[in-house]
C-alpha positions as CSV (number, residue, x, y, z in Angstrom):
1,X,-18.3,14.3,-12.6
2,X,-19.9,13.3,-9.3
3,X,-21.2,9.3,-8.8
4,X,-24.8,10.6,-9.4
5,X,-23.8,12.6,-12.6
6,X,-21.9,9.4,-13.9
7,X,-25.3,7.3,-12.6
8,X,-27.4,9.4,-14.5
9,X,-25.3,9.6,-17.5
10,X,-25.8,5.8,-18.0
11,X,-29.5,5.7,-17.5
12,X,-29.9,9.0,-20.0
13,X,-27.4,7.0,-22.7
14,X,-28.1,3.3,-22.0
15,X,-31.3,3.1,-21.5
16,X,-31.0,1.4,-18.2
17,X,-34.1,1.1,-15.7
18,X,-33.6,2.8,-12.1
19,X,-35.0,-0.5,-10.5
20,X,-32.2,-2.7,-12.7
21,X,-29.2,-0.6,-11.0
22,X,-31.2,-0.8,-7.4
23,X,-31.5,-4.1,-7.7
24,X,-27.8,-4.7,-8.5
25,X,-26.9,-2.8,-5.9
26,X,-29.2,-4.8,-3.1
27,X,-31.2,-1.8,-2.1
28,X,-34.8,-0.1,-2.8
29,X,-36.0,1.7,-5.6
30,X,-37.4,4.4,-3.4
31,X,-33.4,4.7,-1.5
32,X,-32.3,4.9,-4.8
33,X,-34.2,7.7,-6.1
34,X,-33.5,9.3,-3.1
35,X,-30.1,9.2,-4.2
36,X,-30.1,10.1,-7.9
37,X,-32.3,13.2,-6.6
38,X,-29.7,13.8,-4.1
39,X,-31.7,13.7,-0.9
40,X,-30.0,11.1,0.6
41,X,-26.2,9.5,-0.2
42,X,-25.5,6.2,-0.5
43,X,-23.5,3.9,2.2
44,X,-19.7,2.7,1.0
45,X,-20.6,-1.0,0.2
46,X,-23.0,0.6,-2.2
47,X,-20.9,3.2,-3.7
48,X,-18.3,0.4,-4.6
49,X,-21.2,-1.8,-5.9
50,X,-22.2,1.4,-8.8
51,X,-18.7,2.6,-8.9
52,X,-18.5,-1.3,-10.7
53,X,-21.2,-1.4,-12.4
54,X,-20.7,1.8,-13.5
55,X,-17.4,0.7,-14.8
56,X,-18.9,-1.5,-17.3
57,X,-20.3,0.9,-19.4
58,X,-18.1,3.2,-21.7
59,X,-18.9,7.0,-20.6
C-alpha cells in the first residue's frame, strides 16, 4: 500500500480532516490535495512527518 493509499485509508476510517493532517505536516491544504490526488509528491521531511503520524493510527 502506497503512502497516499495508507493517507487515505485513515481519513476514509478515522474521520480525520485533510486540513488537520496538512497542518501537522507544516504545509497547505491545497499542496496536500495535490498529493492525495497524486498530482504532485511530497518532499522527504514531509513524508517522515505522515509516515509518523500515520503510525499512530491502527491500519
Amino acid at each position: 500500500m502506497t503512502l497516499k493509499e495508507r493517507t487515505q485509508s485513515i481519513i476514509d476510517n478515522y474521520g480525520v480532516k485533510k486540513s488537520f493532517i496538512a497542518k501537522k505536516l507544516g504545509i497547505s491544504n491545497a499542496l496536500f490535495s495535490l498529493f492525495i490526488n497524486g498530482k504532485q509528491p511530497l518532499q522527504k521531511p514531509e513524508i517522515v512527518k505522515l509516515e509518523n503520524f500515520i503510525s499512530t493510527y491502527k491500519q
